[in-house]
C-alpha angles and dihedrals in degrees: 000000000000113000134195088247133114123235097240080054090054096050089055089041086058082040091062093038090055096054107049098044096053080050091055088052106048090048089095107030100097090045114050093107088062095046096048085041079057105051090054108210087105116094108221101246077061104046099076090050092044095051085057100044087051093051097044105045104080091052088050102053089034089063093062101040107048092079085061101050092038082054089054097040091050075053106051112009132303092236097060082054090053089047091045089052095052092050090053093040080055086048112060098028086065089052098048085049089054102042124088092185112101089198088049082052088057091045088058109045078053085061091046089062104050089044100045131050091143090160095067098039100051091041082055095041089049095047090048088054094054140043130261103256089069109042096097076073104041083057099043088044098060098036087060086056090054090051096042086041087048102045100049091039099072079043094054085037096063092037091045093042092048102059102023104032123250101280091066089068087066092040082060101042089049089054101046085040088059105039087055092055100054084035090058089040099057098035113034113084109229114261093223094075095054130045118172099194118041112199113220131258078236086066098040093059102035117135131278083254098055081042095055099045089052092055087046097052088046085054082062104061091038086062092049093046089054087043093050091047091043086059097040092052103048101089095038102095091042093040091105097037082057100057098037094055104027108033091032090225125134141224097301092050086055097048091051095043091051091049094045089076097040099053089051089060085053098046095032104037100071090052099045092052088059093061091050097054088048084060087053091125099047111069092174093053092056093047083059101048091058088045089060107045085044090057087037090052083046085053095046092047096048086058092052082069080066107043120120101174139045088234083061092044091052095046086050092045097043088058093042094050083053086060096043083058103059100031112060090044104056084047092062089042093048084043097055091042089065095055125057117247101267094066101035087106082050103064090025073067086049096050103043083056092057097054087053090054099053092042097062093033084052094055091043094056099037086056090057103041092053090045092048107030111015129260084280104065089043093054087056085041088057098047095047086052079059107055095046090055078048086049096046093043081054096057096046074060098052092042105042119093108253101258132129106258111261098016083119096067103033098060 
């Protein structure tokens, strides 16, 4: 459906959109114990198993079906795939609101996850709407609307659970799920009728061997991109622990630590999405920039072993949320320069899958590595994760050939 808006005010539409809704979402998320405990059908030895299979499974189901829906929405448009998440999204939130069975309410969020999946699509639906030159800030622009979407939704959730019940958070979500989706039907222009880089028949009929260096090269960055989120995740289910013991601080130090890194990916990402746009013709200078914020995140995960006091611990996570901002962002862009337009859906998917993975292998193991050898040992676990993905992203530079990304396809 064609709009009266231009494309810069649909990206900040999509923006918007992004943001609320990942605020929506992660309205519940801290309190799904309580709200189980509440219902009253989960016996209390299950409760505690049940609340994490609940917050997990969307992820999980949603890392092994974004490639699809990045594959269809390379097919048919990547507006139809936005539109399509939203109504899931719609979908499953209404459910959740309805239902009074605490093991209906898992079987739906495992519906949420195989009939979501908004981020990639609207990542893919963003970077068909824009050049080239400017798709290192599409991506930092909307990550910053997932952090800032992530950190005040477990905030509005509490307010908005204290003084209305639980299920109101879900009656909210359903309607704000479903305003965005007529909102982004009837707005957003479809990707499918403008495309702002044409690959080159060069590039469409290149050999299986070209073909097979460029997947390769993607796998790479997959790999980093699993590597990087194993590292960033580890210390997520302990954080508090860690605080709490070893900084002696209490709930409210916690709160303001875990949002420290987060608001720094809101205020830092855009900016740092236009540098590297400004790198666009150096391949090899954006490969060592990354290099250098992922060695800079291991040092500044190595010092956390030392901290004594929660002043120490912000400074550190401030600096390291600098880095956050800028890392996972020039590795989509440097992923869907290695691929041509019409699968670009396709490895965001990927790599979106690959996030999820290393998110929930990261909590896993960081669960592991503090039960078994101190805070200490899994801070030095995290930064040498890290300077393996710098060491890998060093060698893509030694052994890639010496062209500006992109200068294949733009011939």
């Amino acid at each position: 459906m064609n709009t009266q808006l231009s494309t810069k005010n649909q990206l900040h539409l999509l923006w918007l959109g992004q943001a609320c809704l990942m605020a929506v979402l992660a309205m519940s998320l801290p309190y799904w114990p309580l709200y189980l405990a509440k219902l009253g059908h989960v016996a209390k030895s299950e409760l505690r198993y049940l609340s994490a299979a609940i917050y997990i499974a969307p992820d999980l189901v949603c890392a092994f079906t974004s490639p699809l829906w990045g594959r269809l929405g390379d097919r048919y448009g990547q507006k139809a795939m936005v539109v399509r998440a939203c109504f899931g999204l719609f979908i499953t939130q209404t459910l959740i609101m309805l239902t009074v069975n605490a093991y209906l309410i898992l079987v739906y969020r495992i519906l949420q996850g195989l009939l979501a999946g908004f981020i990639v699509a609207g990542q893919a639906w963003a970077l068909a709407m824009t050049p080239r030159t400017n798709h290192s800030a599409i991506i930092g622009k909307l990550q910053s609307a997932t952090a800032i979407g992530t950190l005040l939704g477990p905030l509005l959730g509490g307010i908005i659970a204290t003084y209305f019940g639980y299920r109101s958070l879900f009656f909210i979500s359903t309607i704000v799920c479903g305003s965005w989706m007529i909102a982004f039907l009837v707005f957003l222009q479809d990707s499918s009728v403008r495309h702002m880089d044409q690959k080159t028949k060069i590039y469409q009929t290149s050999s299986t061997i070209r073909q097979s260096i460029f997947h390769r090269a993607a796998f790479s960055l997959l790999l980093i991109i699993f590597i990087v989120q194993l590292a960033r995740s580890m210390i997520l289910p302990v954080f508090a622990l860690f605080v709490i013991e070893h900084l002696h601080g209490n709930a409210m130090t916690v709160g303001f630590l875990y949002a420290a890194s987060g608001a720094m990916i809101f205020l830092t990402a855009p900016f740092w999405g236009k540098i590297f746009d400004g790198m666009i013709q150096f391949e090899n200078r954006l490969y060592h920039c990354l290099a250098i914020l992922l060695l800079l995140s291991a040092l500044l995960q190595y010092l956390h072993a030392f901290a004594t006091t929660a002043v120490m611990v912000l400074v550190l996570r401030l600096l390291w949320g600098i880095c956050l901002a800028a890392i996972l962002p020039v590795i989509l862009r440097l992923l869907v320069d290695e691929v041509s337009q019409d699968e670009r859906g396709t490895y965001l998917g990927l790599g979106n899958s690959a996030t999820k993975f290393g998110n929930m292998s990261g909590m896993l193991l960081g669960v592991i590595m503090e039960s078994k050898f101190g805070f200490s040992n899994s801070f030095y676990m995290i930064a040498l994760l890290y300077v393996i993905a710098g060491m890998m992203v060093l060698l893509r530079v030694k052994s890639a050939p010496m062209v500006a990304t992109g200068a294949l396809y733009d011939k």
